[in-house]
C-alpha positions in Angstrom: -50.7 -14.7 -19.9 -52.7 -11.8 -21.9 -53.1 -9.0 -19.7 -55.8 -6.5 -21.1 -57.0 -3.7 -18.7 -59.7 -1.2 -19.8 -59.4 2.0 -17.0 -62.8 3.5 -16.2 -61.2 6.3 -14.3 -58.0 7.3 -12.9 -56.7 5.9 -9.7 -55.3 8.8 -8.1 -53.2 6.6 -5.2 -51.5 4.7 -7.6 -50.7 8.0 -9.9 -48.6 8.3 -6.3 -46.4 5.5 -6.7 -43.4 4.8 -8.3 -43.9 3.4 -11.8 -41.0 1.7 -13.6 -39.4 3.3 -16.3 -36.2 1.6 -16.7 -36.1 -1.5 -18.6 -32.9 -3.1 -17.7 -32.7 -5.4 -15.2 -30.8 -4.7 -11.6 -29.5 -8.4 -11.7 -25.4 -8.3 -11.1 -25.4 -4.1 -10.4 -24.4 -1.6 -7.3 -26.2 1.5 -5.7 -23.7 4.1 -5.1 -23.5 2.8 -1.4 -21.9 -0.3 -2.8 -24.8 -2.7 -2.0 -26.4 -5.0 -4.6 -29.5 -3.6 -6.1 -32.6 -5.5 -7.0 -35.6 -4.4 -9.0 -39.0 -5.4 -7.7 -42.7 -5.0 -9.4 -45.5 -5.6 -6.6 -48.9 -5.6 -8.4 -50.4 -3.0 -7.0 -47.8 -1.4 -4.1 -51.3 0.5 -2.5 -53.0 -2.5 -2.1 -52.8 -3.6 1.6 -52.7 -7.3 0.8 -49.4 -6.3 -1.0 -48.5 -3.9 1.5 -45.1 -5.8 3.6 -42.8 -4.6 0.4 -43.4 -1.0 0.8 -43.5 -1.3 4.4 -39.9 -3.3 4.5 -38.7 0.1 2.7 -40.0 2.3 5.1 -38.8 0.5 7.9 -35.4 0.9 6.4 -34.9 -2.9 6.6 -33.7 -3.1 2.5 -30.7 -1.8 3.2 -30.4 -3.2 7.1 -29.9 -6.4 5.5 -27.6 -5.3 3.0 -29.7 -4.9 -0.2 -31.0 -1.3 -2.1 -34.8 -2.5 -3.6 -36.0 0.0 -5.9 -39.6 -1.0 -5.8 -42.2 -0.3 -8.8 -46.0 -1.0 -9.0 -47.8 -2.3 -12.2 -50.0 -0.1 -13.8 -53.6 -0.3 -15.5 -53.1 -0.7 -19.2 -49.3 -1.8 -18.5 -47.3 -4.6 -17.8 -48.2 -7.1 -15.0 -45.4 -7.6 -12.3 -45.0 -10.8 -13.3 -44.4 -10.4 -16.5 -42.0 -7.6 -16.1 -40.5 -10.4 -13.8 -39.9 -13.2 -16.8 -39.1 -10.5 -19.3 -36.1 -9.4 -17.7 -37.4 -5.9 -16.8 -37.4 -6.3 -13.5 -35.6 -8.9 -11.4 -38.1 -9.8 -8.9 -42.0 -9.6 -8.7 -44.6 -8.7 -5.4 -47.1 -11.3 -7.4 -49.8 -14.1 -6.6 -48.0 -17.8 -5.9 -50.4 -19.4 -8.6 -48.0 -17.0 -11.3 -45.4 -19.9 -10.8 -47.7 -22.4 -12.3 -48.9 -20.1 -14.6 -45.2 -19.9 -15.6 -44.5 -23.5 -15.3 -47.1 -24.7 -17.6 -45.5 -22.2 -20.6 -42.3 -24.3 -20.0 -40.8 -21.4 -17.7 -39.3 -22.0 -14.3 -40.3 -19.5 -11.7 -39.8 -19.6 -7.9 -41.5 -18.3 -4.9 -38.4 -17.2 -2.3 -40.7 -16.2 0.4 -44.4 -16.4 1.1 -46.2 -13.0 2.5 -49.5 -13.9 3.0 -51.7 -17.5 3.4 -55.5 -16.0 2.2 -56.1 -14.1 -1.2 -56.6 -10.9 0.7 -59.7 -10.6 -1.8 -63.3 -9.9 -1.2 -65.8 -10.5 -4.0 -68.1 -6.9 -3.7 -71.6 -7.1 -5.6 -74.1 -4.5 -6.2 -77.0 -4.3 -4.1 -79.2 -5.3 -6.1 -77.1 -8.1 -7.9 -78.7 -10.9 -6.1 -75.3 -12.7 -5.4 -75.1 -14.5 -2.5 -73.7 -18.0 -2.9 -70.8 -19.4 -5.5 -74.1 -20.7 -8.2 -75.8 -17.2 -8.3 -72.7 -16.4 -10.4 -74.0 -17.3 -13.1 -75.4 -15.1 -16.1 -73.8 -12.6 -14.1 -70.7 -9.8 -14.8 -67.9 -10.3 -12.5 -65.1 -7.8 -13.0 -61.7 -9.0 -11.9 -58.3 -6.4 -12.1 -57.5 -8.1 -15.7 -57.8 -10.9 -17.7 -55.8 -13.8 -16.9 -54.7 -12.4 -14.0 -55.1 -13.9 -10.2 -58.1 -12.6 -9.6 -59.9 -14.1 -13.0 -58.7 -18.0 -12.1 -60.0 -17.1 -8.1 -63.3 -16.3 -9.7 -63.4 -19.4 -11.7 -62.5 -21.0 -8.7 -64.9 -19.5 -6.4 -67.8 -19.9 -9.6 -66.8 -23.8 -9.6 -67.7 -24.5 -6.2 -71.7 -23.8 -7.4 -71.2 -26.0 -10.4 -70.8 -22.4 -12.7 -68.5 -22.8 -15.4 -66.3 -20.0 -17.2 -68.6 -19.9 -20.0 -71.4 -19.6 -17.8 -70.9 -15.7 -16.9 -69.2 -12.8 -18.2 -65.9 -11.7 -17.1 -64.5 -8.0 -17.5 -61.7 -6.1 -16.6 -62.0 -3.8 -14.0 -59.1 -2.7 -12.6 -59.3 -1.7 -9.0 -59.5 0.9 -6.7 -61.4 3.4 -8.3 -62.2 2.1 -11.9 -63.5 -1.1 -9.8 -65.6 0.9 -7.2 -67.1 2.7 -11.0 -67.6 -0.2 -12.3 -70.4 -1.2 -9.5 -71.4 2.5 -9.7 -72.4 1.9 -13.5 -73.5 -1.0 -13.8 -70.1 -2.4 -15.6 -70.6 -5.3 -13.1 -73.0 -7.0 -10.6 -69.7 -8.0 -8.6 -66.4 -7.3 -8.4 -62.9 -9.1 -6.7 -61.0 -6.6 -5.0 -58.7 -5.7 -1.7 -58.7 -3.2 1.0 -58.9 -0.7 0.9 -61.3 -0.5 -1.9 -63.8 -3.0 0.0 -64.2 -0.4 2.8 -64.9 2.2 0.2 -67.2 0.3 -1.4 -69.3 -0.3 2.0 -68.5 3.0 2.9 -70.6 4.7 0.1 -72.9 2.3 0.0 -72.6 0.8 -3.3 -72.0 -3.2 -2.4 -71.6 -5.4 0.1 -69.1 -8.4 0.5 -70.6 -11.7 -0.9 -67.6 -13.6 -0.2 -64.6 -13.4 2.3 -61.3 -14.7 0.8 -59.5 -12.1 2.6 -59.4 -13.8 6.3 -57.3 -17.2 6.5 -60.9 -18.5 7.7 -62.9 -17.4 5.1 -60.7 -18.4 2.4 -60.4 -22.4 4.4 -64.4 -22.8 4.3 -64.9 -21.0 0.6 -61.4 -22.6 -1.2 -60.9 -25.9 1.3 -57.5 -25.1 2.5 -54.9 -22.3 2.8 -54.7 -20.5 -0.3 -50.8 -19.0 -0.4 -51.4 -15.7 -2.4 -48.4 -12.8 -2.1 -44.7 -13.5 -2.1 -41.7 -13.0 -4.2 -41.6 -14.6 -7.4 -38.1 -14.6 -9.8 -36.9 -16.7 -12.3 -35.1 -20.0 -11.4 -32.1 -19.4 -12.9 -31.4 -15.8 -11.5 -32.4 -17.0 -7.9 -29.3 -19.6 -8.7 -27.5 -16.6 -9.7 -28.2 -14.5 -7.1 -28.4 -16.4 -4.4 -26.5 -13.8 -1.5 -28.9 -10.8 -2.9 -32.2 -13.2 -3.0 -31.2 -13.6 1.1 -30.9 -10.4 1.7 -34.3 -9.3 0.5 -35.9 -12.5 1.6 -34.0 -11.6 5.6 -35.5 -8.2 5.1 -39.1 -9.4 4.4 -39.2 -11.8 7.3 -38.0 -9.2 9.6 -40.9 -7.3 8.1 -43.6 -10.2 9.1 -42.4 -10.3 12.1 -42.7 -6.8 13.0 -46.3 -6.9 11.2 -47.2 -9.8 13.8 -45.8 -7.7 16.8 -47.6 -4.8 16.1 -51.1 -3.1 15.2 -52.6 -2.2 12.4 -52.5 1.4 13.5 -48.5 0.7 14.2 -48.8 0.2 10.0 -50.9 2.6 9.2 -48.4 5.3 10.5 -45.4 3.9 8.8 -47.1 3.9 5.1 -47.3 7.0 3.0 -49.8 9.1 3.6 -50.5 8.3 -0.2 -51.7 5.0 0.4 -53.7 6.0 3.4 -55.0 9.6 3.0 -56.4 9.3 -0.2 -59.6 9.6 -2.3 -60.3 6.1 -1.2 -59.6 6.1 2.4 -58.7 8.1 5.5 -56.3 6.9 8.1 -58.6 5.4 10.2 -60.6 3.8 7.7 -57.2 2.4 6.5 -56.8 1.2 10.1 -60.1 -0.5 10.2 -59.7 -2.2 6.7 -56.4 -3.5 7.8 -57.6 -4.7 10.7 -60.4 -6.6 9.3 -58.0 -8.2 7.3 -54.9 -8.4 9.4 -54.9 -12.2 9.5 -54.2 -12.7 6.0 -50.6 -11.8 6.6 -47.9 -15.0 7.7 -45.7 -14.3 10.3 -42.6 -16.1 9.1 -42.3 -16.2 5.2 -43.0 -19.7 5.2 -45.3 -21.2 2.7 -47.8 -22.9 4.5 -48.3 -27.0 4.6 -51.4 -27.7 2.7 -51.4 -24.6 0.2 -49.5 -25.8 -2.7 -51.5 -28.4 -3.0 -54.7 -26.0 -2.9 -53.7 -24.0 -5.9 -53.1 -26.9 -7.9 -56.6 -28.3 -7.3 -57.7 -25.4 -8.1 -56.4 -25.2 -11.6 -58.0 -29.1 -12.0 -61.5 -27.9 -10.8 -60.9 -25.3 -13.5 -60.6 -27.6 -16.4 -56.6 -27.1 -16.5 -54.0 -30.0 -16.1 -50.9 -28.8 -13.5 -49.3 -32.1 -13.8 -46.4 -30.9 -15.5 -45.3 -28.9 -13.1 -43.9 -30.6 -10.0 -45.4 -28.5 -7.0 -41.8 -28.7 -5.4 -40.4 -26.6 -8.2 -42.7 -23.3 -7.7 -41.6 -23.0 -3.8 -38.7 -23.0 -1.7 -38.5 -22.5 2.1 -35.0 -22.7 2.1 -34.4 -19.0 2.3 -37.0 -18.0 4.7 -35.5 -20.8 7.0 -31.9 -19.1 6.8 -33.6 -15.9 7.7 -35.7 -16.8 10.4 -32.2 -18.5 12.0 -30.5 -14.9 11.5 -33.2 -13.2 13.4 -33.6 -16.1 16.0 -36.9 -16.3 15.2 -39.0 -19.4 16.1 -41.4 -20.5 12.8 -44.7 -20.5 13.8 -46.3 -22.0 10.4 -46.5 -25.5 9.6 -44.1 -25.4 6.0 -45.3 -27.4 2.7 -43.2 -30.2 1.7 -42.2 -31.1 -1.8 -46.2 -32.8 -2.2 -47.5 -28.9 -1.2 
C-alpha cells in the first residue's frame, strides 16, 4: 500500500500530538513500573472517529489493566499506522478493519483484536457549487481522500460504484485532512472531500461544503454501503498477537472498558476528558466538538465486538471494486475471542450481534 500525501497547509492539532520517533518495537519490553509496554499508531489520534485510544489513556485505564501504551499518531507525508504496524515500528495500529485484507492479499497475516466502531465515521463534504449529490454525480469530478491507497480512497470507490462510476471515471487526490482537506475545498483542489469530525463541522461552520453523503451514523452507512461497515479497531500482526497474547488482553480489557464508559456517558462527558488540543483548536471549540461528537456518537460499538454482517460487507466491497478477496479467509482478519474474555472480566453483558467465521 503506497501511501503518498501532498500537505496544503499545516495541521496545527496534530503538530499537538505525540509523533513516533523511536523505531523499535515495544514487543517483549518493561516501563519502569514493571508493566509490559506496547506501541500503538492510531491514524490520526485527533480524529474523533479514532478518538476511544486517547481517551482509554486519559481515563487511566492502560495501566488499570496492567499495560503502559505509548500511543503515536501518523503524520502527513509519513508513515501510515498500518504500516508502521507490519514493519515492526510499532507493535499495534488504531487503523481501518479493511487494512487486514489489504494485508492479507500481499500474503501478510494481520488481525483485528477488538473492533471500535461499526460505521466509517466519514462524511463525503463537496463544494457548494460541485453539484454532487448522488454516488453517479462522482463522476468527472475531484474527490480528495487523506492519501492514496488508504481507507478513505477504496470507501470512495465504493461509494462511486454504487452510481455505476468507475475508478477511472474521476480523479482522486490526496488531501490530507483537517486543515489541508478544509483548503482543499477552499481552492478548488477538490469538488469533494472524505473526511471526520471534527473537520465536517468546520467545514459547515464556515460555509464552504456541505455533507453529500453520511457514512458516519451506523444508519447512513447501512442505506449508502448495504450493511455494517466495521471501520476502527486494533490491528497487529498474527504472529505477535500469538506472542503476546497476556499484553494483547490487557489493551483489548482496557478498550472495552473504554466503550463502555463511551456508551454510559455523553458526548460532553468526552469532550472534557480529551485534551484541550483536540478540542480547542483552530478547527473547533469545545462545544462545537460536543456537537460534532454528538452527531456522530452512534458510530462507536459498545462492546468491542465485531459486528455479524460486517466482514462480509468489506469483502463485497473489494469485489464491487474490481478486486478478488478470495484468498483471504474472512475468519483470519477478526477474532472476538479477546473482547469476549474482557467483557466477562468487567461483567459486561454484549450487546452486538458478533460475526462468525463467514463475517
Amino acid at each position: 500500500m503506497i501511501r503518498r500525501i501532498v500537505p496544503l497547509v499545516a495541521v496545527a492539532a496534530l503538530a499537538l500530538s505525540p509523533v513516533l520517533t523511536a523505531c523499535g518495537s515495544g514487543s517483549g519490553s518493561t516501563s519502569s513500573n514493571g508493566l509490559p509496554t506496547v506501541k500503538l499508531m492510531v491514524g490520526g489520534i485527533d480524529k474523533q472517529i479514532y478518538l476511544p485510544y486517547k481517551l482509554a489513556d486519559q481515563l487511566g485505564f492502560y495501566k488499570k489493566y496492567g499495560v503502559d501504551v505509548i500511543l503515536s499518531t501518523e503524520q502527513s507525508g509519513g508513515v501510515g499506522a498500518e504500516d508502521a504496524m507490519v514493519s515492526g515500528q510499532v507493535d499495534m495500529a488504531g487503523a481501518w478493519y479493511n487494512h487486514t485484507i489489504d494485508y492479507g492479499l500481499q500474503g501478510k497475516s494481520v488481525e483485528d483484536v477488538v473492533q471500535l466502531s461499526g460505521a466509517p465515521g466519514e462524511r463525503i463534504m463537496c463544494s457548494n457549487n460541485s453539484g454532487v449529490h448522488t454516488p453517479a454525480d462522482i463522476k468527472g469530478k475531484t474527490m480528495g481522500v487523506t492519501d492514496l491507497g488508504s481507507g478513505t480512497d477504496t470507501l470512495t470507490q465504493f461509494v462511486a460504484s454504487k452510481g455505476g462510476v468507475g475508478h477511472s471515471d474521476y480523479h482522486t487526490v490526496a488531501v490530507g485532512a483537517g486543515a489541508t482537506a478544509i483548503a482543499a475545498l477552499q481552492h478548488g483542489t477538490a469538488d469533494c472531500v472524505m473526511t471526520t469530525q471534527p473537520t465536517v463541522q468546520a467545514i459547515e461552520t464556515q460555509h464552504i461544503g456541505y455533507s453529500a453523503f453520511d457514512l458516519a451514523t451506523s444508519a447512513g452507512a447501512t442505506k449508502l454501503l448495504g450493511g455494517a461497515w466495521p471501520a476502527a479497531g486494533v490491528l497487529a500482526k498474527k504472529d505477535w498477537v500469538d506472542q503476546n497474547k497476556d499484553t494483547v488482553q490487557k489493551v483489548v480489557d482496557a478498550l472495552v472498558a473504554t466503550m463502555h464508559w463511551i456508551h454510559t456517558h455523553s458526548a460532553a462527558d468526552v469532550e472534557k476528558e480529551m485534551p484541550s488540543a483536540y478540542t480547542n483548536n483552530g478547527l473547533v471549540t469545545p462545544a462545537t466538538y460536543t456537537s460534532a461528537l454528538t452527531q456522530d456518537y452512534g458510530q462507536f460499538l459498545p462492546d468491542g465486538i465485531m459486528p455479524a454482517g460486517g466482514p462480509k460487507t468489506i469483502f463485497d466491497m473489494y469485489k464491487t471494486i474490481g478486486t478478488d478477496p478470495s484468498k483471504v479467509s474472512i475468519a483470519s482478519t477478526f477474532t472476538n475471542d479477546f473482547a469476549d474474555s474482557a467483557l466477562k472480566l468487567e461483567h459486561i453483558k454484549p450487546t452486538t450481534t458478533p460475526a462468525g467465521p463467514n463475517g
